[in-house]
Kinemage of the C-alpha trace (Angstrom):
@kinemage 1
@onewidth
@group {chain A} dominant
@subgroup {mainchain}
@vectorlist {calphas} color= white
{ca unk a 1} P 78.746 125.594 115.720
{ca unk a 2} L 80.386 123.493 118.655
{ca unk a 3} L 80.027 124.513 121.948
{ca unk a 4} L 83.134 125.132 124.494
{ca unk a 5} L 82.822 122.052 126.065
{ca unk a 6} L 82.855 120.084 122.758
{ca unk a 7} L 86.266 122.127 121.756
{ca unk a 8} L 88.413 119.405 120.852
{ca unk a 9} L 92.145 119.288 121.837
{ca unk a 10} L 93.321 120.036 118.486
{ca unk a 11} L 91.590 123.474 118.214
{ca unk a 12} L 93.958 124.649 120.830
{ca unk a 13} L 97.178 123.072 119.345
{ca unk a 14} L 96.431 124.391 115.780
{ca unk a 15} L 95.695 127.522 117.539
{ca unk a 16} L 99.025 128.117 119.255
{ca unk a 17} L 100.667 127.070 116.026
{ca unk a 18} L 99.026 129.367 113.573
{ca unk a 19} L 99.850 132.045 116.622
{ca unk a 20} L 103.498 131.250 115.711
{ca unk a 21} L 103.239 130.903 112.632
{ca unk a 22} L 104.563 127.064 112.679
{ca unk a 23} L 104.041 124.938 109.448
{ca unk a 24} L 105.706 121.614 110.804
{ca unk a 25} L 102.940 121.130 113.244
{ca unk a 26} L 103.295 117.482 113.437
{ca unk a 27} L 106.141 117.271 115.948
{ca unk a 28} L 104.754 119.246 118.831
{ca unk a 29} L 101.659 119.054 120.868
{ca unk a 30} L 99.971 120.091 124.304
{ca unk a 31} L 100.918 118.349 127.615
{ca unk a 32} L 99.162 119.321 131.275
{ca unk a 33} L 99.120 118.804 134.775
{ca unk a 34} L 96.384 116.917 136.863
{ca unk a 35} L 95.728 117.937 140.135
{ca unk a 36} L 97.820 114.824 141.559
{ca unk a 37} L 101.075 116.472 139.837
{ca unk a 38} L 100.753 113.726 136.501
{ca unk a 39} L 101.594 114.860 133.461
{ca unk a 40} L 99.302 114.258 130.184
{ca unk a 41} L 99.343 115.008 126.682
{ca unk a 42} L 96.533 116.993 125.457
{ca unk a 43} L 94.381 114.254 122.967
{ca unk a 44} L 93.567 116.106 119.641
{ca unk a 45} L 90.623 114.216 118.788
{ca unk a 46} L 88.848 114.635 122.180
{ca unk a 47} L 86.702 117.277 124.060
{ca unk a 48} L 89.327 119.740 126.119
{ca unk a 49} L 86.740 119.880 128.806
{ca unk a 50} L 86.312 116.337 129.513
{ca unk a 51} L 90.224 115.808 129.534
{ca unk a 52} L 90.426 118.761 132.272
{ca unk a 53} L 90.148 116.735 135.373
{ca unk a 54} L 90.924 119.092 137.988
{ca unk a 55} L 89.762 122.951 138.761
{ca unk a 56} L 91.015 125.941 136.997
{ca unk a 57} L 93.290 127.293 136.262
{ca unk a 58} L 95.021 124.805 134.181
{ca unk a 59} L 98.927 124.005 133.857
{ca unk a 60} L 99.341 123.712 130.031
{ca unk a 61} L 102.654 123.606 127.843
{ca unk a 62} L 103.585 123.543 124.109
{ca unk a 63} L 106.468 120.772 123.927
{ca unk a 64} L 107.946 118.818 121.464
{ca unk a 65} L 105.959 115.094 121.583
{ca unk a 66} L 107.622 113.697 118.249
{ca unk a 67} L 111.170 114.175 118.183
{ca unk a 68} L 112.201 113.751 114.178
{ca unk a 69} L 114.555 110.830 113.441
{ca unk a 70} L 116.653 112.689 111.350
{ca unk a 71} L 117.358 116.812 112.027
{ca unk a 72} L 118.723 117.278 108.849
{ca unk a 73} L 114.981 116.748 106.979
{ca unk a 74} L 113.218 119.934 109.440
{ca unk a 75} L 112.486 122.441 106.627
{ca unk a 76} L 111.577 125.800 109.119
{ca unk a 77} L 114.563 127.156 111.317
{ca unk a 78} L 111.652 127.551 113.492
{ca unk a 79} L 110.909 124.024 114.066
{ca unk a 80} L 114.934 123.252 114.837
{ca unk a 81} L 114.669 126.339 117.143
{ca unk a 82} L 111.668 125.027 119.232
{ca unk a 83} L 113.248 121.583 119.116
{ca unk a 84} L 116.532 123.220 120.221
{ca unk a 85} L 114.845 124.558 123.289
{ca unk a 86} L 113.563 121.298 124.161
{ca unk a 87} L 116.392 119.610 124.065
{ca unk a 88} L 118.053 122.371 126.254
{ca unk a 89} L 115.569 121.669 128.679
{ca unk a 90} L 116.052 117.666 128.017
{ca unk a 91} L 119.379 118.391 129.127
{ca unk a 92} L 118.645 120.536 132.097
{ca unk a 93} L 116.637 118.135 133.701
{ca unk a 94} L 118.177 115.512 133.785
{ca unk a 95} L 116.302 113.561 130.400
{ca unk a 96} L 119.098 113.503 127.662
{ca unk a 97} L 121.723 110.953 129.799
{ca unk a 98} L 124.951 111.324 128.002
{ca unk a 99} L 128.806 110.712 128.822
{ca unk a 100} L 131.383 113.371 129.600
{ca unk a 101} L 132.296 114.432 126.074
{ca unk a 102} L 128.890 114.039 124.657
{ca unk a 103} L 127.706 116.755 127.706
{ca unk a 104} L 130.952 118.932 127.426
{ca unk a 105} L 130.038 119.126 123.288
{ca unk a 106} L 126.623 120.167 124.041
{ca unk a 107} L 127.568 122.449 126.609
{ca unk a 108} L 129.857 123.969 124.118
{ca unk a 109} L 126.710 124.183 121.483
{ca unk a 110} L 125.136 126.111 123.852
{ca unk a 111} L 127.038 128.856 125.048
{ca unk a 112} L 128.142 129.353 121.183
{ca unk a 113} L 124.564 129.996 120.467
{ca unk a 114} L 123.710 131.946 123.775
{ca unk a 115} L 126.776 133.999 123.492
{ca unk a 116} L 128.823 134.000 120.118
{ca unk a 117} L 132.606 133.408 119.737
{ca unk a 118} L 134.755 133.650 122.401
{ca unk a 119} L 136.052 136.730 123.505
{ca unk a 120} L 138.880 136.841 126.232
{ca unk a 121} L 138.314 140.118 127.303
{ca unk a 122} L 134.655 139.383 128.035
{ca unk a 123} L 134.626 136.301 128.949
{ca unk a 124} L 136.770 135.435 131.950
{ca unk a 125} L 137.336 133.063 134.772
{ca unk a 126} L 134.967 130.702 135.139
{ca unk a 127} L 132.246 132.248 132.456
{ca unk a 128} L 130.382 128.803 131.980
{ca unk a 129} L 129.470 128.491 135.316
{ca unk a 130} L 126.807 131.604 134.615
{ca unk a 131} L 124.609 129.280 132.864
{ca unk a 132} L 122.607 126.504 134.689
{ca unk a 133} L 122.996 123.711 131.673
{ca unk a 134} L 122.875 120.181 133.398
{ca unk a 135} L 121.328 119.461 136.537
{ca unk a 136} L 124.439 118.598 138.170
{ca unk a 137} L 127.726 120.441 136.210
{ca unk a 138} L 131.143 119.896 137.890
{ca unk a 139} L 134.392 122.655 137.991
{ca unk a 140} L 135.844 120.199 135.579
{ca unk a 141} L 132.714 119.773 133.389
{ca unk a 142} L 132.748 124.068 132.913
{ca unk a 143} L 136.150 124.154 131.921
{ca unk a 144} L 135.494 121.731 129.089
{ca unk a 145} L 132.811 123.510 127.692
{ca unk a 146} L 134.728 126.355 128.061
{ca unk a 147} L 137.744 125.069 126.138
{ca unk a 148} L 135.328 123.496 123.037
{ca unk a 149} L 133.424 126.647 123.231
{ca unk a 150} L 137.061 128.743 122.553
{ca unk a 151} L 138.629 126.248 120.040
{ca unk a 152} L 135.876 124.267 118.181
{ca unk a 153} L 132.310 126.932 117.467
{ca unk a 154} L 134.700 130.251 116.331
{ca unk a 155} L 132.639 131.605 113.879
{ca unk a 156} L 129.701 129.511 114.490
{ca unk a 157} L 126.094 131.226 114.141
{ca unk a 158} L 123.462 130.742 116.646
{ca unk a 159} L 121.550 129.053 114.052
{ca unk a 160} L 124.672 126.351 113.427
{ca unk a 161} L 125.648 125.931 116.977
{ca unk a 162} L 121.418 124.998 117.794
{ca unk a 163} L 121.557 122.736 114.487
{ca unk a 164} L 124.982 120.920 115.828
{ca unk a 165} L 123.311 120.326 119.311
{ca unk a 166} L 120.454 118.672 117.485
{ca unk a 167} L 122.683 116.651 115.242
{ca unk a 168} L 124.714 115.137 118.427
{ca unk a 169} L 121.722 115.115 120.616
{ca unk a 170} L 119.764 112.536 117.890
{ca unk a 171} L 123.058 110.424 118.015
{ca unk a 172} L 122.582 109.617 121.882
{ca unk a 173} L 120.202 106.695 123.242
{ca unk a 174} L 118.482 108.782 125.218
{ca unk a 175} L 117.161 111.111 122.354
{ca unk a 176} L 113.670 111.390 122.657
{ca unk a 177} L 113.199 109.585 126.100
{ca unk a 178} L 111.457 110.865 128.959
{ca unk a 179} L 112.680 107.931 131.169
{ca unk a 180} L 111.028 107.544 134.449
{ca unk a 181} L 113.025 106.306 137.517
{ca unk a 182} L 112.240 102.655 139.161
{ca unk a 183} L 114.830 100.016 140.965
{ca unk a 184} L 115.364 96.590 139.592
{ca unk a 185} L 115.547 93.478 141.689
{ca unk a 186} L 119.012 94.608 142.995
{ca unk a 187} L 118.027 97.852 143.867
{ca unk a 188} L 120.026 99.367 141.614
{ca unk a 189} L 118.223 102.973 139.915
{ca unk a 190} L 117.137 101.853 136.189
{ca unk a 191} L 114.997 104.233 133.921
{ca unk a 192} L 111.932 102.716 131.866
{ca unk a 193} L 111.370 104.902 128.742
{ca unk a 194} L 109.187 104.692 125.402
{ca unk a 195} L 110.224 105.837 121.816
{ca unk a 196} L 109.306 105.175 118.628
{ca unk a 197} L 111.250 102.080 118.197
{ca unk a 198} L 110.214 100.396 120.915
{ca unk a 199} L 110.098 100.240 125.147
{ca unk a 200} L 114.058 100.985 126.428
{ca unk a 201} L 115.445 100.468 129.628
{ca unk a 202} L 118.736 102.814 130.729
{ca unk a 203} L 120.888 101.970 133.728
{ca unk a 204} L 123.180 105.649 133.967
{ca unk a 205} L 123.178 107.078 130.734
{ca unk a 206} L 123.542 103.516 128.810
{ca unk a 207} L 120.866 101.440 127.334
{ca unk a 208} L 120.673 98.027 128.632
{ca unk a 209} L 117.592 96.449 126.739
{ca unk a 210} L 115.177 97.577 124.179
{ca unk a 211} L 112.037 95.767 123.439
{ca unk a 212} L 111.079 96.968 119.748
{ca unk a 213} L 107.421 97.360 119.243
């Protein structure tokens, strides 16, 4: 029987799985915290002790590290639920770049699944502006979302509304990115990101280059 320290990384990540009962297991994994603030993901086939560089207690968090190509082939609701989250938080900080429709659409997909159709006697004024969805949302952003979330997601269930925001999400460039800022020679902001096809490079939320692996 293995000792603690010779635990390997993938004890813990089948562990939280089996906890929620997950079959798709493949998609997610483990990421932590190092005591200078970097973030690392959680190697399966290696000792959990020896990848712990700092004191305890330890920053850890179950996140999405493989994000499917296409939606439409996740069997469990429970895997497009947890991806759903992720790409909520995507959105919320700032990862998943997107355009003015493309945000006011997912905006829309979420309140539909957070609240359920709109109703005009409980939802008033400025309703959308109760839920913190994009790092930066504008008066005229809101009332978008608000209009798509009265006219286009009536009779949408949670369930649909999650699945549509994963089906626009996987259309965007930025799907799947975790794009780190930098300047160029100009000293212009550019994002460097990696995904499965290759090493991308965003300037706003538009891809400028992408060197395919």
């Amino acid at each position: 029987m293995c000792s603690e320290r010779e635990t390997k990384g993938q004890f813990l990540i089948d562990h939280v799985c089996n906890h929620y009962c997950l079959l798709e297991k493949d998609y997610f994994g483990i990421r932590y915290v190092d005591s200078e603030k970097q973030r690392h993901w959680l190697e399966p086939n290696k000792s959990i002790f020896k990848q712990m560089k700092s004191h305890p207690p330890y920053t850890m968090c179950f996140r999405v590290k493989f994000y499917p190509h296409e939606p439409l082939k996740i069997k469990e609701e429970l895997t497009r639920y947890l991806l759903y989250l992720q790409i909520k938080r995507d959105i919320f900080h700032g990862r998943l770049l997107c355009g003015f429709s493309d945000a006011a659409y997912l905006g829309g997909c979420i309140i539909q699944a957070e609240l359920g159709d709109y109703d005009s006697d409980e939802h008033v004024d400025n309703y959308v502006s109760e839920f913190k969805i994009f790092p930066k949302q504008s008066q005229k952003l809101e009332r978008k979302i608000g209009e798509i979330h009265k006219n286009e997601f009536r009779g949408q269930s949670p369930a649909i509304a999650e699945f549509n925001l994963l089906l626009r999400a996987h259309s965007l460039e930025t799907y799947g990115v975790d794009p780190h800022p930098c300047k160029d020679s100009t000293g212009t902001t550019t994002f460097l990101g990696f995904t499965a096809t290759g090493f991308v490079v965003f300037q706003g939320n538009k891809r400028i280059h992408l060197l395919k692996w």
